[in-house]
N, C-alpha and C positions, 0 to 999 in steps of 0.2 A: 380621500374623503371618508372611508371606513375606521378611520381611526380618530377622527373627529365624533363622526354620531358616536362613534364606540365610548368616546371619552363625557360627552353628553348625556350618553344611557348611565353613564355611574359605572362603566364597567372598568374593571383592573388595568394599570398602565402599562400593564407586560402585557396583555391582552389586546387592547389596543393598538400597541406596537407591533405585535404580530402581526394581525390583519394589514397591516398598511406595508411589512416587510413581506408579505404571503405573493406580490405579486413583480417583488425584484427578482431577478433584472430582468429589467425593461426592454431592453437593448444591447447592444455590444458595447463595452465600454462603463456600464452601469454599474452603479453599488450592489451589493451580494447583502443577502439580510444579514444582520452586525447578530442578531440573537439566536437561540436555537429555537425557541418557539416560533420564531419567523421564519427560520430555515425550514422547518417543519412542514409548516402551510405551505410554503413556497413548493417545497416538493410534492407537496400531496398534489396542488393544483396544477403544476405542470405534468405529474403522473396523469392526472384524468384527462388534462388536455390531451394528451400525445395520445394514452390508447384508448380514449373515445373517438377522437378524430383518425385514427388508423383503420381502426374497427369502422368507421363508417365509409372506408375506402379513400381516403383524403391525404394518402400520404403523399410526400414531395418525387416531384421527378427532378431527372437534369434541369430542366429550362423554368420549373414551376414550385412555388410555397407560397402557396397564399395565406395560409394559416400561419404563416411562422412558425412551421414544427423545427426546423432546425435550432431554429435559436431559442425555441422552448431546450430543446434537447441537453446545447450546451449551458443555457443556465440551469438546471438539472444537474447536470454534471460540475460545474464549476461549484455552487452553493454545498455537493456532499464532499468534495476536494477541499473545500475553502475551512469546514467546519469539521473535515475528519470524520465523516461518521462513516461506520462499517452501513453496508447494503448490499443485498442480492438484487442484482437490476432483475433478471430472471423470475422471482420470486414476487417483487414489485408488480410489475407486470401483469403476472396472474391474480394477486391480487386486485387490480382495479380493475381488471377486465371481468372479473368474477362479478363484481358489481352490478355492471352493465346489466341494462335488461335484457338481453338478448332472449335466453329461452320463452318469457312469457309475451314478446313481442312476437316470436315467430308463433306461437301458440295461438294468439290474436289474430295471425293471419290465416290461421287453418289448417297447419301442417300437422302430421301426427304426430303425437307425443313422444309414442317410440323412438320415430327418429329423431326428434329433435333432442333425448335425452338421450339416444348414441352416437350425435354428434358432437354435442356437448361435453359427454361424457371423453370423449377422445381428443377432442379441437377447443374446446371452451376457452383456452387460454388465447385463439386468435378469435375474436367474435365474426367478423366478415368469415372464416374460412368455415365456420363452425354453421353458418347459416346458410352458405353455399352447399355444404355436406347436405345438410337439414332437408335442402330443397332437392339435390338428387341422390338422393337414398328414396324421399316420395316418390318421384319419376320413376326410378327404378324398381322402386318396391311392386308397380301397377300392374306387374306382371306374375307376379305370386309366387310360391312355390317351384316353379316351373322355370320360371324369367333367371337369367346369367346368375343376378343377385341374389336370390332364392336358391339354386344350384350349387353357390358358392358357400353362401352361409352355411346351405343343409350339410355339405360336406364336411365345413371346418367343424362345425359345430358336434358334427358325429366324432372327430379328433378331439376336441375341447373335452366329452361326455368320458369319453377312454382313459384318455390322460388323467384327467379328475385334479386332483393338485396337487399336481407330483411337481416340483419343483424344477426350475430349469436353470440352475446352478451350476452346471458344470457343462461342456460342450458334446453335442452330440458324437461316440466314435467311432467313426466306417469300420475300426476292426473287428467291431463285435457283429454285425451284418453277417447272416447266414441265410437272407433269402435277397433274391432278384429288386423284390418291391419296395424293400427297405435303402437299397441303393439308387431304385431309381428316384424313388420320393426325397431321398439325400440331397439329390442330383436338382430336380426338379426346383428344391426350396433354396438352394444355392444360389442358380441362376437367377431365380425370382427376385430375390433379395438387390442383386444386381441392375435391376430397372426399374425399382421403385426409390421412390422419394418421398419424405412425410408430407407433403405439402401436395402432392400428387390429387389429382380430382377422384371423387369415386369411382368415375366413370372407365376411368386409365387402370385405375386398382382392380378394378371388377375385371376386366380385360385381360391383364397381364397374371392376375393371380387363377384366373381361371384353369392356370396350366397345372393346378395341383390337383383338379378334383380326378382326371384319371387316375394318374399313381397314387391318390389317395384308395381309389374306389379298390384299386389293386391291393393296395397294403391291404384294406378291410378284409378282402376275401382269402388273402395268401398269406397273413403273418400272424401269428397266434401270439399277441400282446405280452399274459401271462406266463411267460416263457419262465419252465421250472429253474434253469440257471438264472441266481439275482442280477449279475452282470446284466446278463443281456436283455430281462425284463424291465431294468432300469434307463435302459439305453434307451428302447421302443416307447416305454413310459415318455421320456425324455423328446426324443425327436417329434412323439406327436404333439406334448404340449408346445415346442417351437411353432409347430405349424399353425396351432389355433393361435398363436398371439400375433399371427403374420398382419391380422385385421385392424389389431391394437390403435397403430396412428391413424387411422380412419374413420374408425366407430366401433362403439360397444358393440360386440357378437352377438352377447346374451339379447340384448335388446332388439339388434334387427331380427334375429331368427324368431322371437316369440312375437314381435308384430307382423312376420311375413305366414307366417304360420296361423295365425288368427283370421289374415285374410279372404 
């Protein structure tokens, strides 16, 4: 029917055509839009479908699609196959998710800005994960300076301030370690890495990273950063900006620590 009003309105007949090819295929077994202006539409609107409905928690299980994300998915897939065109699905993705209203919808509900701009800032490309973040970073934040999350921030973020932006281009190397705390913070940020996962809740990150702020605390007070050999000031440079970016898939640093710190 969109390509009838469309043709009624006086609009272009490749115009037209699009909108009515925007919502092949239908089904399994269906025609694939014959234009690329069809193909087009057709992808943009199975784009929003899939990570609007992801993002609202809607995706398919074993037994359950109600929305028909699957077969959104493969005509998707079959319409960039069928027409050749190059795509970063990855890339896609964040693109239509970026759309999404999500930060000013959470803002609408009350949540603080900070976190929901260092949730965003780290998770925005999944909107559901991003506003789960949003909501316990608030919870957690309720306990200030003081609380797990505040302890952890304050710590990395005294690593983050050191480091400064020395790059982390090359791998941190145990040879160059001439004190206790620089191996065991080595040690500590190894294992760590080991039981986390991007997708991990705050709650889990907060928990399992908190094993750095001792050997962190240790490095502060036993290792003299600016160490006159370049080697080894570059290393310590090095190893502490590893450690401030441990937060990275979680949430902005800068962000939680200047909202926990205001409170």
């Amino acid at each position: 029917m969109g390509e009838h009003y469309a043709l009624l309105e006086g609009r272009d007949p490749g115009v037209a055509r699009a909108i009515s090819e925007g919502s092949l295929p239908r089904h399994a077994g269906d025609a694939l839009p014959a234009t690329t202006a069809g193909a087009l539409v057709s992808i943009a609107h199975k784009m929003d479908c899939l990570t609007g409905l992801f993002a609202a928690g809607c995706a398919p299980t074993a037994t359950s699609d109600p929305f028909a994300l699957r077969r959104s998915a493969v005509g998707l897939l079959s319409t960039l196959l069928r027409h050749e065109m190059p795509a970063d699905l990855p890339s896609l993705v964040r693109l239509f998710a970026g759309s999404l209203p999500i930060p000013q919808q959470l803002l609408e509900e009350g949540w603080a800005p900070e976190a929901v701009r260092a949730a965003i800032a780290a998770r925005g490309a999944d909107p559901a994960l991003a506003a789960r973040t949003a909501r316990e970073l608030v919870e957690m934040g309720k306990d200030g300076a003081e609380g797990r999350l505040g302890a952890l921030t304050g710590a990395l973020s005294r690593a983050s301030r050191l480091a400064g932006s020395h790059p982390v281009d090359t791998a941190v190397d145990p040879a160059l370690f001439e004190e206790d705390a620089e191996r065991a913070l080595f040690e500590a940020l190894a294992g760590l890495r080991q039981r986390l996962r991007v997708d991990d809740s705050i709650d889990h990150f907060v928990e399992e990273a908190s094993v750095l702020i001792e050997p962190l605390q240790a490095y502060f007070e036993n290792v003299f950063v600016m160490a006159e050999t370049p080697a080894v000031r570059a290393n310590r440079l090095r190893q502490l900006a590893e450690v401030a970016t441990i937060a990275r898939p979680y949430f902005d640093l800068t962000q939680v620590q200047a909202w926990i710190r205001a409170l």
